[in-house]
Backbone of each chain as ProteinMPNN parsed JSONL, in Angstrom:
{"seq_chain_A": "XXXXXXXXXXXXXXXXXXXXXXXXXXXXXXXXXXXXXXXXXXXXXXXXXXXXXXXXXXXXXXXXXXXXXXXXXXXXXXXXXXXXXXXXXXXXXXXXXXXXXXXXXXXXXXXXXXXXXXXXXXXXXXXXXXXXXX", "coords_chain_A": {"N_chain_A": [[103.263, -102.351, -92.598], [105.115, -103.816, -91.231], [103.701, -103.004, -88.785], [101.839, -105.14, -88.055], [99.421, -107.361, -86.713], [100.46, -109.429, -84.193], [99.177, -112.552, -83.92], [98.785, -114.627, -80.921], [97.814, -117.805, -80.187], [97.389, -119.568, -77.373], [97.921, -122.228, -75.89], [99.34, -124.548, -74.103], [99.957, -124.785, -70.862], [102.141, -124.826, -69.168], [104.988, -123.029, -67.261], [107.298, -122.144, -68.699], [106.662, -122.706, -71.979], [104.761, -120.548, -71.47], [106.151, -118.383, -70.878], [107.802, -117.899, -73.283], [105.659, -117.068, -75.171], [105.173, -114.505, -73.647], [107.904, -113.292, -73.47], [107.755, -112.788, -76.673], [105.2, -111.327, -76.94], [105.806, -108.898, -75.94], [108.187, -108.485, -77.418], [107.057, -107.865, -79.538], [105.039, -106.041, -78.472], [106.806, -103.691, -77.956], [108.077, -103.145, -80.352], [105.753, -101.77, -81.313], [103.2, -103.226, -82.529], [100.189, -104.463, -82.852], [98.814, -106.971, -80.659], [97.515, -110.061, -80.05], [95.722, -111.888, -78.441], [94.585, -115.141, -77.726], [93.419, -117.422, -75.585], [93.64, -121.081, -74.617], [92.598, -124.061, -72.914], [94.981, -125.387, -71.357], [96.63, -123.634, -70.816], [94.418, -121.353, -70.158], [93.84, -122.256, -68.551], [96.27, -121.681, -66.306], [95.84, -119.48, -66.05], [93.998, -118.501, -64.344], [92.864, -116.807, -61.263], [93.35, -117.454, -58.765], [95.813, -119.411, -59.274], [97.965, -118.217, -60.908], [100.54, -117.376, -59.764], [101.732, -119.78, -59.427], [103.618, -122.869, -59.206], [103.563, -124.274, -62.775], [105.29, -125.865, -64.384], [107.139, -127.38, -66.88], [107.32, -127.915, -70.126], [107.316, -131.432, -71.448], [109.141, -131.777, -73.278], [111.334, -130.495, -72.298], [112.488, -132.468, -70.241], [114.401, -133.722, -67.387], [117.233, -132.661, -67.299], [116.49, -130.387, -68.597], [114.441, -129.261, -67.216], [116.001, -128.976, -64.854], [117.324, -126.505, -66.024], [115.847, -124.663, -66.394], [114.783, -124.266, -64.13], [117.232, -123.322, -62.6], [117.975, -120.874, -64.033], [117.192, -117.751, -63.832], [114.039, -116.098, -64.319], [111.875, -113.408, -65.337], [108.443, -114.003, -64.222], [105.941, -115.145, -66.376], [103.517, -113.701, -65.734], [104.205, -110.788, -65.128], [105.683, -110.127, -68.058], [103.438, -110.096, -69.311], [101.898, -108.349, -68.517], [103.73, -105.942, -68.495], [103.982, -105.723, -71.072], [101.426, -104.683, -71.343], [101.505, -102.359, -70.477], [103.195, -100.846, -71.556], [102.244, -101.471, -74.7], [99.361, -102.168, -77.606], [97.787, -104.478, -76.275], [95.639, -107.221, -76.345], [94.196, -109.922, -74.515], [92.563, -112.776, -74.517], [89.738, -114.72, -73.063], [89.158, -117.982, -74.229], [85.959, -118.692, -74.888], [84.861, -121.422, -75.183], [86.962, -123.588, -73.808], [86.321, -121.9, -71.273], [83.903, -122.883, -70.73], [84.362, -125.597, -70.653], [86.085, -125.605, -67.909], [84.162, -124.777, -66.242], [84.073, -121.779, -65.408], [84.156, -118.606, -64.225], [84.613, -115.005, -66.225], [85.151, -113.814, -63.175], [86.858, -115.633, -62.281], [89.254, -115.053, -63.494], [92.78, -113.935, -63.569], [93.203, -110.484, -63.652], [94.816, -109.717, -65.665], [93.682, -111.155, -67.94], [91.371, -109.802, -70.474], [88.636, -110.173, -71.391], [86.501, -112.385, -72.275], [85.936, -114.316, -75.232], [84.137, -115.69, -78.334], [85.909, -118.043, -81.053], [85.329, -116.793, -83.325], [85.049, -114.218, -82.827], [87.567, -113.821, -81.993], [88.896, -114.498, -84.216], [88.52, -112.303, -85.844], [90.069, -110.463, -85.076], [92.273, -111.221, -85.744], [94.237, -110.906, -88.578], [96.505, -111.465, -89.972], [98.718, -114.203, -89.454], [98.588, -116.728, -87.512], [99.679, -117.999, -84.911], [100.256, -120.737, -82.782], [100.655, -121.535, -79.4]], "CA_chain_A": [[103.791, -103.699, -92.848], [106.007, -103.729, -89.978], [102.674, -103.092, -87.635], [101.141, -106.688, -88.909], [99.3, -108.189, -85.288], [100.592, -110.775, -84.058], [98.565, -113.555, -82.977], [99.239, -115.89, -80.723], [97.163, -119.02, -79.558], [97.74, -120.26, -75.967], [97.349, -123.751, -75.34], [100.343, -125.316, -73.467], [100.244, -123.83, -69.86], [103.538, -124.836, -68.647], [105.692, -121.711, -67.515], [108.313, -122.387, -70.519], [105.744, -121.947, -73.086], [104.321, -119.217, -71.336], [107.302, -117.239, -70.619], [107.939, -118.04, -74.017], [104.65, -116.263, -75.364], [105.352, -113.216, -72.963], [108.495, -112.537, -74.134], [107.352, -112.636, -78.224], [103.864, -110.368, -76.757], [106.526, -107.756, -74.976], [108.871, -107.618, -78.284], [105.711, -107.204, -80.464], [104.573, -104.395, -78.207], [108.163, -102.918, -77.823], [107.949, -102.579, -81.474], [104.452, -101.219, -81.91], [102.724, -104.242, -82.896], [99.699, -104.722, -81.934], [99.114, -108.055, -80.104], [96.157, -110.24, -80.168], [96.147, -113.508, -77.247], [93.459, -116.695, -77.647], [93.592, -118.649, -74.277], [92.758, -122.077, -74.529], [92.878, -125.03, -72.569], [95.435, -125.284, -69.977], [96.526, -121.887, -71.146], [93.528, -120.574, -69.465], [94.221, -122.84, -66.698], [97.301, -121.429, -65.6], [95.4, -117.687, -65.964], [93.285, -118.583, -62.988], [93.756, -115.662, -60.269], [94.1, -118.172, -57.613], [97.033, -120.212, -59.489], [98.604, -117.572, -61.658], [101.73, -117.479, -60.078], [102.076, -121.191, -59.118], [104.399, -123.446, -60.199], [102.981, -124.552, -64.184], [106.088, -127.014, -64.634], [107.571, -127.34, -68.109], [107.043, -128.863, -70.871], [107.609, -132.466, -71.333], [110.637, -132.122, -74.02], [112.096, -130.311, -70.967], [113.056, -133.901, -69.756], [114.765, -133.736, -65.958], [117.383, -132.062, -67.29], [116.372, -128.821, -68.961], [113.802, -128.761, -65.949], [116.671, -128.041, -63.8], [118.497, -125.528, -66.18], [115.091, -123.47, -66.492], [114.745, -123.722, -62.327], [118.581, -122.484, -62.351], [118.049, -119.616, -64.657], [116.039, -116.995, -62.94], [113.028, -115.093, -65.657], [110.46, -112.674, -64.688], [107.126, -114.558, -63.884], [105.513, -114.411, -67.29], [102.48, -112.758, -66.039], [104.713, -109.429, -64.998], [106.294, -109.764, -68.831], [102.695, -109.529, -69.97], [101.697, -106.836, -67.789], [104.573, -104.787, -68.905], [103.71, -105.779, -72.564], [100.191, -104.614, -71.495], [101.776, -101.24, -70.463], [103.73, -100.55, -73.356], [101.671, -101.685, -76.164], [98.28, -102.646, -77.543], [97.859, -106.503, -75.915], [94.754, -107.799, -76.06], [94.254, -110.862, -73.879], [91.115, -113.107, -74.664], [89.477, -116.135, -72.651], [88.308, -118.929, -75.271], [84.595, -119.273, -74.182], [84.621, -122.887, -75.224], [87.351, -123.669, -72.836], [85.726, -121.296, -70.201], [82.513, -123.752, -70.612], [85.126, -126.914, -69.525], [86.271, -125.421, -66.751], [83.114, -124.205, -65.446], [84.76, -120.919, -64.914], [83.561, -117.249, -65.348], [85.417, -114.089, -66.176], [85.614, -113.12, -62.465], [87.695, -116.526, -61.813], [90.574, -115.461, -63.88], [93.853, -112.98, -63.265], [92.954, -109.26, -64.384], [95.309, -109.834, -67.002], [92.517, -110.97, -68.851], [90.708, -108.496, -70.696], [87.373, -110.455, -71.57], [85.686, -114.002, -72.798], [86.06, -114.031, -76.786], [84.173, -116.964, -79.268], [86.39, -118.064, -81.615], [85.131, -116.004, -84.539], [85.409, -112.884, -82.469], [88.651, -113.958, -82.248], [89.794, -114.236, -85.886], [88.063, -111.118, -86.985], [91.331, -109.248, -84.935], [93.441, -112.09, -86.361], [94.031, -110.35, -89.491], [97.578, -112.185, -89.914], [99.075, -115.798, -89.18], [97.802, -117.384, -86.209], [101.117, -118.78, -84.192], [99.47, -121.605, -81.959], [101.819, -122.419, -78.698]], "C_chain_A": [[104.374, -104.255, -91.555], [104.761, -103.758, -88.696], [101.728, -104.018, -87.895], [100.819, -106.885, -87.139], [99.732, -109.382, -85.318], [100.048, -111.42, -82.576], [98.84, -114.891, -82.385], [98.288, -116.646, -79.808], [97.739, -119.71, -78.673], [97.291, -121.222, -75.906], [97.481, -124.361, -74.08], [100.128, -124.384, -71.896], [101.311, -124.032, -68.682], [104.048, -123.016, -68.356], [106.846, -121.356, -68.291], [107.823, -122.055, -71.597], [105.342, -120.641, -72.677], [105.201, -117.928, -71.269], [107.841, -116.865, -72.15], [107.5, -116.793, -75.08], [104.803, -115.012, -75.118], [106.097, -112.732, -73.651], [108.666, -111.785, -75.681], [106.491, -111.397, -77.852], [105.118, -108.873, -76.608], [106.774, -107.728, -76.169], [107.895, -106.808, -79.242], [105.423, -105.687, -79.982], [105.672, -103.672, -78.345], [108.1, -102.203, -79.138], [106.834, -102.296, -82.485], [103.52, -101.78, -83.064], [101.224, -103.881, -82.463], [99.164, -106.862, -81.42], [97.692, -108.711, -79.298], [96.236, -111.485, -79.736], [94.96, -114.051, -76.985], [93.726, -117.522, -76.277], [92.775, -119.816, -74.113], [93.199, -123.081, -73.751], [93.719, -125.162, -71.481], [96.712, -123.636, -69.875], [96.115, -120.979, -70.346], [93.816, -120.816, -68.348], [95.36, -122.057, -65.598], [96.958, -119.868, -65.767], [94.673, -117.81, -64.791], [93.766, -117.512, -62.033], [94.243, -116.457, -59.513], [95.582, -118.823, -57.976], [97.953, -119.362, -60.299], [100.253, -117.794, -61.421], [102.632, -119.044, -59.655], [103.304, -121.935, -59.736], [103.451, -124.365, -61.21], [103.958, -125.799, -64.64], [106.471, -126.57, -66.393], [107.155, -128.617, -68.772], [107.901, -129.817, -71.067], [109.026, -132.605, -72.373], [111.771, -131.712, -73.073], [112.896, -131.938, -70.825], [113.562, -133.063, -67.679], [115.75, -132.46, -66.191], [117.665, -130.565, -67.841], [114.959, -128.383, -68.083], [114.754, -127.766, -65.1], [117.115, -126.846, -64.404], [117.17, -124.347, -66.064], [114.643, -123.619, -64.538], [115.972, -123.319, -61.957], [118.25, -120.819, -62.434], [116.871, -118.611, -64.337], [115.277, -115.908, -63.974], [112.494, -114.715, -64.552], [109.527, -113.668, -65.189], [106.673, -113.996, -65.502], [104.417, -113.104, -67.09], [103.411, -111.13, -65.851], [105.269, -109.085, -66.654], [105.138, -109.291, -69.598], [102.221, -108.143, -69.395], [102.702, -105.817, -68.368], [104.516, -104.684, -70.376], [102.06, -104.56, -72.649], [100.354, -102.699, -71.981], [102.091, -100.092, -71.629], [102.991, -100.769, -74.998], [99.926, -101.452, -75.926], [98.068, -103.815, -77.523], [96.282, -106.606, -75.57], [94.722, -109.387, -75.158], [92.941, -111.79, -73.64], [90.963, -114.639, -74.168], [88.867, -116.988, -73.632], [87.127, -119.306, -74.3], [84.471, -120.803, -74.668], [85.542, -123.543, -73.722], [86.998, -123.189, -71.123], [84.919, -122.447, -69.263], [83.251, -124.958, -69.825], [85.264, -126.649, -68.608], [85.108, -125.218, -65.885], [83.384, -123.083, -64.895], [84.224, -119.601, -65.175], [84.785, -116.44, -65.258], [86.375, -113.831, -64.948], [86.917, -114.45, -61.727], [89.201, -115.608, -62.463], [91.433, -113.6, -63.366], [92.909, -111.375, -64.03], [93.411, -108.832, -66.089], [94.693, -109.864, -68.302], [91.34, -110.008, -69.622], [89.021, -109.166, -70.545], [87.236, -111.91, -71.971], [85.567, -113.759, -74.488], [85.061, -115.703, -77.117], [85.758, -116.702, -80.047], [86.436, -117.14, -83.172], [85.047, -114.552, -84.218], [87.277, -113.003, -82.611], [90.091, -113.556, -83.301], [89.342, -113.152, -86.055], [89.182, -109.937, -86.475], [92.865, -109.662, -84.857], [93.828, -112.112, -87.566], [95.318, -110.808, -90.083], [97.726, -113.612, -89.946], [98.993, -115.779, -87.874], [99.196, -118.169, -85.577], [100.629, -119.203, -82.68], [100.633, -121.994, -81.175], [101.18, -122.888, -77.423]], "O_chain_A": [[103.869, -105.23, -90.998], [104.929, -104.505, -87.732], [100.588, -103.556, -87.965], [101.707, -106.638, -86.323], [99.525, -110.25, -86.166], [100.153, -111.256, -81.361], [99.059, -115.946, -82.98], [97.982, -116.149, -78.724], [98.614, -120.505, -79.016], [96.062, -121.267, -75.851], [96.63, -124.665, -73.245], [100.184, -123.161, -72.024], [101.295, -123.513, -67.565], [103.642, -122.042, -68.991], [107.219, -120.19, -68.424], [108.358, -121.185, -72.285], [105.528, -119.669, -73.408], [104.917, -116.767, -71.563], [108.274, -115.731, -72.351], [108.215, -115.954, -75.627], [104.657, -114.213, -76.044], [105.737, -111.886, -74.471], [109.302, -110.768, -75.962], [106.888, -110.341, -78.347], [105.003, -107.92, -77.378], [105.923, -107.054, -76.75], [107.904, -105.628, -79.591], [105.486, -104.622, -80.596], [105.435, -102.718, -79.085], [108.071, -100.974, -79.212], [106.774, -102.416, -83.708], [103.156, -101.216, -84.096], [101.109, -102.942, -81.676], [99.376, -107.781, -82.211], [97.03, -108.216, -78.386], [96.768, -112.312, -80.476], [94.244, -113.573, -76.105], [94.542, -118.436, -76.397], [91.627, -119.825, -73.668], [94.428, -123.146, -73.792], [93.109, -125.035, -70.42], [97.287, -122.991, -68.999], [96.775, -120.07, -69.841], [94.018, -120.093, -67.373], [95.235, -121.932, -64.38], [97.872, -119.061, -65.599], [94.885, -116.826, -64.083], [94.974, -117.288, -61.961], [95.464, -116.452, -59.356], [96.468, -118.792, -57.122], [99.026, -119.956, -60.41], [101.067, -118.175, -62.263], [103.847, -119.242, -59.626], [103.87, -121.503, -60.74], [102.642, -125.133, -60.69], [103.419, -126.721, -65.252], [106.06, -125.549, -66.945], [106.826, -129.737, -68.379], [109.104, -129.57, -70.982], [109.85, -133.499, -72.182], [112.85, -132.296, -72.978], [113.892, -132.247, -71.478], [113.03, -132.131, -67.075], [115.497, -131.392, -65.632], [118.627, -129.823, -67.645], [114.452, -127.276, -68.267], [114.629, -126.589, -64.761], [117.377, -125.947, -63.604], [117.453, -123.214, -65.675], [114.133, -122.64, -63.994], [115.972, -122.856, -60.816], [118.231, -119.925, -61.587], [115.705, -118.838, -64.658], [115.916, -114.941, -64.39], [112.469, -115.158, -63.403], [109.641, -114.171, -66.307], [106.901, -112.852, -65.895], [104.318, -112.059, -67.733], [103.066, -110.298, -66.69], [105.385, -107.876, -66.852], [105.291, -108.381, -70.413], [102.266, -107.052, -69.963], [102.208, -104.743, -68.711], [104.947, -103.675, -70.935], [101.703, -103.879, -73.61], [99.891, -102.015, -72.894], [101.59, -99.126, -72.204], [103.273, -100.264, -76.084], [99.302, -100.979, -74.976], [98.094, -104.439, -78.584], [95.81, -106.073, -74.566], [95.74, -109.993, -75.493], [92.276, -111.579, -72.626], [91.659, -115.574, -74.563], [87.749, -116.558, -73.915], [87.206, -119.978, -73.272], [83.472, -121.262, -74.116], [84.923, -123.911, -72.724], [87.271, -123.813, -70.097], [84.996, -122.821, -68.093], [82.934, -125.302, -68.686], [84.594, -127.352, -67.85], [85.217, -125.563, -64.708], [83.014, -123.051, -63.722], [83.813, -119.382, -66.314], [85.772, -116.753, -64.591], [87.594, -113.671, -65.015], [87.7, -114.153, -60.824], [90.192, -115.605, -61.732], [90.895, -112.554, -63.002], [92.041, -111.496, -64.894], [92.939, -108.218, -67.046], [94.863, -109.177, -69.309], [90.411, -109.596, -68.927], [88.26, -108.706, -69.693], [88.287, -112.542, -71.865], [84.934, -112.752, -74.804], [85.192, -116.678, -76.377], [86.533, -115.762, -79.875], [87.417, -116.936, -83.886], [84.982, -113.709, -85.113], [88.0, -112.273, -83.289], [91.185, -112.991, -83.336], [90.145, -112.682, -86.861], [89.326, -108.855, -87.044], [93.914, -109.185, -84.424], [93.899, -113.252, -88.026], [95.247, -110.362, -91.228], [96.829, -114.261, -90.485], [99.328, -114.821, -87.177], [99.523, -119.154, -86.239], [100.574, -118.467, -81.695], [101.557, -122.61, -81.708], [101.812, -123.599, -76.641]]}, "seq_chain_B": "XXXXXXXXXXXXXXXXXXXXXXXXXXXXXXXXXXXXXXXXXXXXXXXXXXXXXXXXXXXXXXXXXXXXXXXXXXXXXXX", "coords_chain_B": {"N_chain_B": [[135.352, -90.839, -74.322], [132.295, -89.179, -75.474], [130.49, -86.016, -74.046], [127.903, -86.268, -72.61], [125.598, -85.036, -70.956], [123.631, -87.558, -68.4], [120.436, -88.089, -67.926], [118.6, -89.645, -66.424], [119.597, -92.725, -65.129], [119.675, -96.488, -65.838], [120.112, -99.19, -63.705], [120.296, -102.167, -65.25], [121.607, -104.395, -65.007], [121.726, -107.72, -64.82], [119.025, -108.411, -65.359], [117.031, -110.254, -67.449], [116.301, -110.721, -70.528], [113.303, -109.685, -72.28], [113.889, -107.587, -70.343], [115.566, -105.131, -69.518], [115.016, -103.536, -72.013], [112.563, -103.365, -71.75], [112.217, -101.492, -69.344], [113.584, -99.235, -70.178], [111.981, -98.422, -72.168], [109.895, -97.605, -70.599], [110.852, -95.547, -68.676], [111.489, -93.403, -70.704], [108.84, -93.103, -71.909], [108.022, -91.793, -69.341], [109.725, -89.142, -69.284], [110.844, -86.383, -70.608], [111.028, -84.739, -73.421], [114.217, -84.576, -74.979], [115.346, -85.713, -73.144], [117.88, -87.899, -71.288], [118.412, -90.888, -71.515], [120.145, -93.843, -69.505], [121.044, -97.016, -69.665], [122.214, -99.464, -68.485], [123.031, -102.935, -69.531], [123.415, -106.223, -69.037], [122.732, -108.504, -70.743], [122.468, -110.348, -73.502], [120.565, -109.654, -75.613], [119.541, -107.338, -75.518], [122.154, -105.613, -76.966], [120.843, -106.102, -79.703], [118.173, -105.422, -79.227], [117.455, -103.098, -78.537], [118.725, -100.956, -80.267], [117.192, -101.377, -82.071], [114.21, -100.744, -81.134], [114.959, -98.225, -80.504], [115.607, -97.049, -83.094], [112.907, -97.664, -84.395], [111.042, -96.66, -82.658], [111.557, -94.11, -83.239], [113.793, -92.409, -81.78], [116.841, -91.572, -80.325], [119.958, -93.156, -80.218], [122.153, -92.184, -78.927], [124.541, -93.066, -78.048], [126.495, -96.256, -77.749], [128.459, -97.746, -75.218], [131.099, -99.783, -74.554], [131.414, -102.036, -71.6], [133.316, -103.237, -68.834], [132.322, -106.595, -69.232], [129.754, -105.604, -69.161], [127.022, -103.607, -71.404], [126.796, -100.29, -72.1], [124.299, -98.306, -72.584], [123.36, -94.707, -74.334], [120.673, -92.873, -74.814], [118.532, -90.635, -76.19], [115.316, -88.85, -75.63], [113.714, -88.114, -78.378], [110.999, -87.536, -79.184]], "CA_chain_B": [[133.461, -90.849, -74.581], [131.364, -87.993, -75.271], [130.01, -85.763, -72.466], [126.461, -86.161, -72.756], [124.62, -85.368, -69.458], [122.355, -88.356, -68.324], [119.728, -87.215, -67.35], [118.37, -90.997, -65.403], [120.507, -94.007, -65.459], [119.018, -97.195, -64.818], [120.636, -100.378, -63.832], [119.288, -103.615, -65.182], [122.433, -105.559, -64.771], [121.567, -109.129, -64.375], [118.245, -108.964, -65.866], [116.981, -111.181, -68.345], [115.657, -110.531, -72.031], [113.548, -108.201, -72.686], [113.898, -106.518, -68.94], [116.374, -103.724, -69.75], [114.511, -102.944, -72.999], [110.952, -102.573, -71.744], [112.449, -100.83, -68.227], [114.127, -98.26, -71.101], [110.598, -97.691, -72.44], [108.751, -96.741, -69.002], [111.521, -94.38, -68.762], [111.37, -92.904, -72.126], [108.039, -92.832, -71.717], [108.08, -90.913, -68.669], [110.559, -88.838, -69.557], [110.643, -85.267, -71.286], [111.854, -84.495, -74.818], [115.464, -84.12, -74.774], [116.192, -86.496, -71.575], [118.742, -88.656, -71.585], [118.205, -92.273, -70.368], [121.269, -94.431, -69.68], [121.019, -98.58, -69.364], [123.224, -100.463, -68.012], [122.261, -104.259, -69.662], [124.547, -107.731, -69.313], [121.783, -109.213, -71.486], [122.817, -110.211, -75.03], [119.277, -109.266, -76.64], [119.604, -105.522, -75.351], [122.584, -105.202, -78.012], [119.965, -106.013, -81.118], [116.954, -104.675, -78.938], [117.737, -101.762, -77.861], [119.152, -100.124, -81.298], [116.186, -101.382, -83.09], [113.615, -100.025, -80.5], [115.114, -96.982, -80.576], [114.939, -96.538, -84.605], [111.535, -97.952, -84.747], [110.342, -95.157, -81.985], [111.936, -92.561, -83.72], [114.483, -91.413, -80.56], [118.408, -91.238, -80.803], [120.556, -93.714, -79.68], [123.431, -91.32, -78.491], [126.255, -93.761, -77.664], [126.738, -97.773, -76.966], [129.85, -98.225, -74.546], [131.246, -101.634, -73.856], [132.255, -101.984, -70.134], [134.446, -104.717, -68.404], [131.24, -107.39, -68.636], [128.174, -105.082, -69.769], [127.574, -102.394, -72.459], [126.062, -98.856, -71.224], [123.554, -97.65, -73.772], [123.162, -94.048, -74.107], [119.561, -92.987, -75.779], [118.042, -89.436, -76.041], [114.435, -88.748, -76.087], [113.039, -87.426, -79.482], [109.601, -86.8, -79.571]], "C_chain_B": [[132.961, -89.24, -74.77], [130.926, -87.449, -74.071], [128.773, -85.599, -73.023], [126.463, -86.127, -71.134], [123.565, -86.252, -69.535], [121.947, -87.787, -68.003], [118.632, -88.247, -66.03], [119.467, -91.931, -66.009], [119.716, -95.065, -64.805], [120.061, -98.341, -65.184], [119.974, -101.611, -64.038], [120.12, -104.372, -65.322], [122.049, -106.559, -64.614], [119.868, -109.389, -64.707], [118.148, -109.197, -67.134], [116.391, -110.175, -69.645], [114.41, -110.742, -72.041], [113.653, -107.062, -71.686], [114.186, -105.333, -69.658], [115.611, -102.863, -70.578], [113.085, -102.364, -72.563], [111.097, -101.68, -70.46], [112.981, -99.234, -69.201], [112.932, -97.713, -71.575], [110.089, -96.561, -71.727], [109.354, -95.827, -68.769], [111.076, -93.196, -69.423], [110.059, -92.475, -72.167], [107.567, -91.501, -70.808], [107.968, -89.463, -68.543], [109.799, -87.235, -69.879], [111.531, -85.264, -72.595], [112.838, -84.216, -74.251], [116.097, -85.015, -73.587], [116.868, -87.486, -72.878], [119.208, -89.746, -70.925], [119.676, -93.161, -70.426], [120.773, -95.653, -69.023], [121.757, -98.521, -69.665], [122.727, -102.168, -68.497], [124.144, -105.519, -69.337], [123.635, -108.265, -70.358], [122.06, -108.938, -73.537], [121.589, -109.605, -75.803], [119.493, -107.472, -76.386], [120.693, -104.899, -76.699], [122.109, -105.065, -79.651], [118.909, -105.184, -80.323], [116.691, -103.621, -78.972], [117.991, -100.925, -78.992], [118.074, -100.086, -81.879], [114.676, -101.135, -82.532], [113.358, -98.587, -80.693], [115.197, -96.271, -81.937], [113.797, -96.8, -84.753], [110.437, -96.79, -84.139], [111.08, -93.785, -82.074], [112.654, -91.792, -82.085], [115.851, -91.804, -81.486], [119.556, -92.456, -80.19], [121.939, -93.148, -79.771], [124.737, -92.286, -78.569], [125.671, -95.15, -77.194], [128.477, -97.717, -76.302], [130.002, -99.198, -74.001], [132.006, -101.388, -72.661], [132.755, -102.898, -70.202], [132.603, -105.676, -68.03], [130.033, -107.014, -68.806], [128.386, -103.764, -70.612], [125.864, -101.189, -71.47], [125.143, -98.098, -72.866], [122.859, -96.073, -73.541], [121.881, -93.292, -75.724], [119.023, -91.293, -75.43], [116.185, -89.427, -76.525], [114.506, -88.026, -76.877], [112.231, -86.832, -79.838], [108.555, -87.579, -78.204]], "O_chain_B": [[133.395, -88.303, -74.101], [130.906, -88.152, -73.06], [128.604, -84.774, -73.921], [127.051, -86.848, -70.328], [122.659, -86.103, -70.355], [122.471, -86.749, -67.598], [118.082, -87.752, -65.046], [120.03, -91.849, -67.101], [119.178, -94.948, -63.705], [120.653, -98.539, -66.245], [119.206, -102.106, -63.213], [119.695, -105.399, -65.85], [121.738, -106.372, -63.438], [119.39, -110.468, -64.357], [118.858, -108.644, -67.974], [116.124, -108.981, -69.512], [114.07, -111.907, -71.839], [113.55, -105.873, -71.988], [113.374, -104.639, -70.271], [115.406, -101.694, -70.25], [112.587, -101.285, -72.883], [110.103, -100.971, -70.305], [112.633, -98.158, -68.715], [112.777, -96.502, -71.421], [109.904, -95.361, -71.928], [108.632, -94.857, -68.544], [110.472, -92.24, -68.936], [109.976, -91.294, -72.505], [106.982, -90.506, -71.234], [107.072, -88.733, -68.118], [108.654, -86.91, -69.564], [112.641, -85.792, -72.657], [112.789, -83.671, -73.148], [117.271, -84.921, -73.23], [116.75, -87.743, -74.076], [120.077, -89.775, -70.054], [120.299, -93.097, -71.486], [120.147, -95.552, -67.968], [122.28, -97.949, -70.621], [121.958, -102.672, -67.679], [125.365, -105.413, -69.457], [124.463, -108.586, -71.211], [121.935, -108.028, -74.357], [121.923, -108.968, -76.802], [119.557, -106.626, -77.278], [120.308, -103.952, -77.385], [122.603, -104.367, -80.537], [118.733, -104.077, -80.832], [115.655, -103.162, -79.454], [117.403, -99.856, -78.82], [117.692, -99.0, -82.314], [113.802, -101.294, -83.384], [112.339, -97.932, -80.909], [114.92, -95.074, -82.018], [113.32, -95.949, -85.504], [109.483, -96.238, -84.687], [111.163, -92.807, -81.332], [112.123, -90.88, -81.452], [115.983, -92.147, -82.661], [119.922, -91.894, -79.158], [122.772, -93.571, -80.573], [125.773, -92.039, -79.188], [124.68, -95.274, -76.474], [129.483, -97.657, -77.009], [129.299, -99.628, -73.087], [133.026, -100.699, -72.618], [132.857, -103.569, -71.229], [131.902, -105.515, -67.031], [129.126, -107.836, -68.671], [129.385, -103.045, -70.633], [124.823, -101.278, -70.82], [125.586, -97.553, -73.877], [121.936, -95.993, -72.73], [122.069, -93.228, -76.938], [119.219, -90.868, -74.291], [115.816, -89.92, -77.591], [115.232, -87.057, -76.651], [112.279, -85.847, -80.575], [107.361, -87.296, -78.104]]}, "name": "protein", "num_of_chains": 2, "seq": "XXXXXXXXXXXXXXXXXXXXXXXXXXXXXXXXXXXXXXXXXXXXXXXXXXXXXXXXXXXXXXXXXXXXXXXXXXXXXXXXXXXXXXXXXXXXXXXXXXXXXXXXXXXXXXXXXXXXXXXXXXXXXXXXXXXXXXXXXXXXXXXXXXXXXXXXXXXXXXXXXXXXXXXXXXXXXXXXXXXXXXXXXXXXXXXXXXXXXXXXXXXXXXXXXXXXX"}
C-alpha cells in the first residue's frame, strides 16, 4: 500500500517546479516508493545536457518578490536531488517522444539523468496510480 | 545522554530538506550492520524525516538530542 508509484508529470521547467518535483521523487525514494517521471514540454527543455544547470527562472506566481526569496534561499540544483533520488531508490526518468519530436531533439541531446524516450502509453502502463501533473 | 559509540558522524548543518536525510541513507547504506550513524540537521523536515525513514527501513533510531540550534540524531544500522 505504502509502496503505491508515484507518478509525476513534468511540464513547467522553471527551477521552483523542478526543485519542487525532486524533492517529492527523493522522499518517494527515501521511502521505498518506486518513482515513475513523464517529461514534457519545457520540462524536457530544461533536461537538455547543454542547459541543465542554467538558470530555468521561476514560475510566474513567483512575482519579483518570491523570485528574490527563492534566489536568497540556497537549494541543491534539482538535478543533484534527482540523482541522489536515482541512487537511493527506483526513479525512472522518461523523455515524452511527442515533445522530443518538437524539439527536434534525440536521446543523446539530453542530461544522463534521463533514462530513455517513452510514448505516452508506455508511460501509463508503469502509471499504475494517480498521475500528479506539475 | 546515553553512551552509544558513533561509529560516523556526519554534519549537514545548514542543509536544506531532504539533504541530511538522503546523506543518512548513503551512509547507512554503506555502512555495516550494527554501525552507528550520527546527523547533525538544522533542517525542520529531518525531525519528521528522519524517524519515519528509519521505521520504514526497518533500522533503530537510537537517540534524538536537541542542541543549542540543531538536533543530533542518533540511528543504528539493522539489517
Amino acid at each position: 500500500m505504502n509502496d503505491e508509484t508515484l507518478s509525476l508529470v513534468l511540464f513547467s521547467g522553471t527551477d521552483d517546479k523542478l526543485t519542487a518535483a525532486a524533492v517529492l521523487a527523493a522522499g518517494a525514494a527515501a521511502m521505498e516508493r518506486p518513482v515513475n517521471i513523464f517529461l514534457q514540454y519545457w520540462a524536457l527543455d530544461a533536461f537538455r545536457a547543454d542547459r541543465i544547470t542554467k538558470d530555468h527562472g521561476v514560475a510566474p506566481e513567483a512575482g519579483p518578490e518570491g523570485a528574490a526569496i527563492t534566489a536568497r534561499h540556497h537549494q541543491q540544483h534539482w538535478s543533484e536531488t534527482l540523482a541522489q533520488a536515482k541512487e537511493i531508490g527506483d526513479v525512472g526518468i522518461h523523455a515524452c517522444a511527442l515533445s522530443m519530436d518538437m524539439f527536434e531533439i534525440t536521446k543523446s541531446d539530453l542530461d544522463p539523468l534521463v533514462d530513455d524516450v517513452e510514448g505516452v502509453a508506455a508511460f501509463m502502463l508503469g502509471a499504475t496510480g494517480p498521475v500528479t501533473f506539475i | 545522554m546515553a553512551t552509544v559509540e558513533v561509529t560516523r558522524s556526519i554534519d549537514a548543518r545548514g542543509m536544506p530538506c531532504p539533504g541530511p536525510l538522503m546523506s543518512l541513507i548513503g551512509e547507512i547504506r554503506q555502512g555495516a550492520v550494527g554501525d552507528v550513524i550520527e546527523v547533525l540537521s538544522t533542517d525542520e523536515g529531518s525531525r519528521t524525516d528522519i524517524p519515519a525513514w528509519v521505521q520504514k527501513a526497518q533500522h533503530e533510531l537510537v537517540e534524538v538530542v536537541e542542541e543549542d540550534g540543531f538536533a543530533r540524531f542518533i540511528v543504528r544500522k539493522a539489517r
